[in-house]
C-alpha positions as CSV (number, residue, x, y, z in Angstrom):
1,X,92.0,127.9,116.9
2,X,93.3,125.0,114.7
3,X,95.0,125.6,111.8
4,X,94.2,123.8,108.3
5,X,97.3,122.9,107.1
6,X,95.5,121.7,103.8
7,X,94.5,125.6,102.9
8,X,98.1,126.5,104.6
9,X,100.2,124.2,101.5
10,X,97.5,125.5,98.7
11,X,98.7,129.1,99.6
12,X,102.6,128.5,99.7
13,X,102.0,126.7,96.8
14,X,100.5,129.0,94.9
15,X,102.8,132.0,96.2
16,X,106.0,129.5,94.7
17,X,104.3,129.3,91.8
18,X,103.1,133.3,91.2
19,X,107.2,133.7,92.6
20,X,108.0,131.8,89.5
21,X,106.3,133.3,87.1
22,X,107.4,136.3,88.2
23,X,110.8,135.2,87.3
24,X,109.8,134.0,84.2
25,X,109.1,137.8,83.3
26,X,112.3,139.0,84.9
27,X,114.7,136.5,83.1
28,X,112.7,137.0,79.7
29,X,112.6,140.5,79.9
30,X,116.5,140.4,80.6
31,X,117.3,137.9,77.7
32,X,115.0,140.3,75.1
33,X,117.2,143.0,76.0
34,X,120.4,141.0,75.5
35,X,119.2,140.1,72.3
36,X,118.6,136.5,73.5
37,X,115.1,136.0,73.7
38,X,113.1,132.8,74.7
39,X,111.7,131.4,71.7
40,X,109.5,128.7,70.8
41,X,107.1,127.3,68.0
42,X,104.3,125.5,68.8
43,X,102.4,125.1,65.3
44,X,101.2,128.2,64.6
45,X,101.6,129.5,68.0
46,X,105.1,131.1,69.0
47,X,106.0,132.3,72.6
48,X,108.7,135.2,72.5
49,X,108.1,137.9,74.5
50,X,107.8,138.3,78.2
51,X,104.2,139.2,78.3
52,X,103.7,136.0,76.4
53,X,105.8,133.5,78.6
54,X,104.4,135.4,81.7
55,X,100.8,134.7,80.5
56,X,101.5,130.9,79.5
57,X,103.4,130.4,83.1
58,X,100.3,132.2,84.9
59,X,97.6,130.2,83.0
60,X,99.1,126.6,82.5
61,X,102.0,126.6,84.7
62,X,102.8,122.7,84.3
63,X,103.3,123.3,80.5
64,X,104.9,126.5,79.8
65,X,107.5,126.7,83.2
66,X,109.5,123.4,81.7
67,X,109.3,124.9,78.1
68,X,110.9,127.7,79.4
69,X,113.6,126.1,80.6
70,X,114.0,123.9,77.6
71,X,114.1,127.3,75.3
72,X,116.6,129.3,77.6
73,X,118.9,125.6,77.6
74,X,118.4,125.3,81.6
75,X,116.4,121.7,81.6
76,X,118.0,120.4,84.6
77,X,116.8,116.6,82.8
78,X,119.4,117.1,79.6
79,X,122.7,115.6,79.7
């Protein structure tokens, strides 16, 4: 039975990506409880709890996983 390697990357893809977010909620969650949250202003819209970040992550991941690194000061791109 061949395999379709195609469908094969979409799913470890998407499993890196739900493994992430995941993260995302477990790193926020910690920093809220340190007193350290993830915070960030976007017009009117501001992105501070877990639930929040875990949403953003889930929905647009390609947006909101860098801006979560920018607001915890892990951008690997920043010298």
């Amino acid at each position: 039975m061949p395999v379709n390697t195609g469908a094969l990357v979409s799913i470890l893809v998407l499993l890196a990506v739900l493994a992430l977010d995941v993260w995302v909620y477990t790193d926020a969650t910690q920093r809220l409880r340190q007193g350290k949250a993830a915070s960030v202003s976007i017009g009117t819209v501001r992105l501070e709890t877990p639930q929040a970040w875990f949403l953003g992550c889930l929905i647009l991941w390609v947006v909101f996983f860098p801006l979560y690194l920018m607001a915890t000061g892990r951008n690997p791109f920043s010298r």
